[in-house]
C-alpha positions, 0 to 999 in steps of 0.5 A, a space after each residue: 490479768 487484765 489490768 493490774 488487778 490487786 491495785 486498781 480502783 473502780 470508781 463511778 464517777 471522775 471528779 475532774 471529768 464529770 461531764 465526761 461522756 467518755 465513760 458511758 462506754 464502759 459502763 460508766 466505771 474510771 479504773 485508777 491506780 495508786 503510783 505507789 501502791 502499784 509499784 509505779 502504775 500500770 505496765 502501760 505507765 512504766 513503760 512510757 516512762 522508761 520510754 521504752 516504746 517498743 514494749 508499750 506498743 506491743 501492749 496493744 499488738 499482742 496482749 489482747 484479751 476478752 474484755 471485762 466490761 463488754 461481754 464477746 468484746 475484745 480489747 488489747 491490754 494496752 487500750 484497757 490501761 490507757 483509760 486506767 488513770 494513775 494516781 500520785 498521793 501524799 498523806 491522802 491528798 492527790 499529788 497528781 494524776 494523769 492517763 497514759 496519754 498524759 504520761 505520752 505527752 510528758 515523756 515524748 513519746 513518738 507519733 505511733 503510740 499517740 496514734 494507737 491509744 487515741 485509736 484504741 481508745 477514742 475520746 481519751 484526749 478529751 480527758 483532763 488531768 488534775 490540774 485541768 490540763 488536756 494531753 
């Protein structure tokens, strides 16, 4: 699929974006996943976070597919997946939530990958996380 399909959740709205023009893009809908219930996040997310930077890159090289939001537009999966949050939470309460360039900050990535998300996906460094931080 797409994106991970059976565990994503399509909001239309971002309660710690909400003057976020951001959205508009995409017909104003936030894709999140839960951590726990997807098996650790996106392929994306996983895969920074096993710093295994070769295969993230290739999410935005190779796995480009129609994309579900645009009709006649094409987007790699990678850049699907680097404005789909991933949600940590505990007893309904969020723990934390970040993007993909957060989980690239956090986790060093190297230059290139910020440079393909920011491009495939630009405005996502606007994007705070829940604890208001910017990438």
């Amino acid at each position: 699929g797409f994106v991970d399909l059976a565990t994503v959740e399509v909001l239309y709205d971002d309660d710690y974006n909400p003057d976020a023009d951001f959205y508009a893009k995409y017909g104003g809908r936030v894709f999140e996943v839960d951590y726990g219930e997807s098996g650790g996040g996106h392929a994306l997310y996983r895969r920074i976070e096993a710093r295994d930077w070769n295969s993230a890159l290739s999410l935005f090289r190779y796995d480009v597919l129609d994309d579900p939001l645009r009709p006649g537009e094409k987007e790699s999966r990678g850049a699907t997946l680097t404005r789909t949050w991933i949600r940590r939470r505990k007893k309904d309460k969020t723990k934390w939530r970040i993007n993909a360039l957060h989980a690239a900050t956090i986790f060093d990535a190297p230059a290139e990958l910020y440079e393909v998300m920011i491009r495939s996906c630009p405005g996502i460094a606007t994007l705070k996380d829940d604890m208001g931080n910017l990438p």
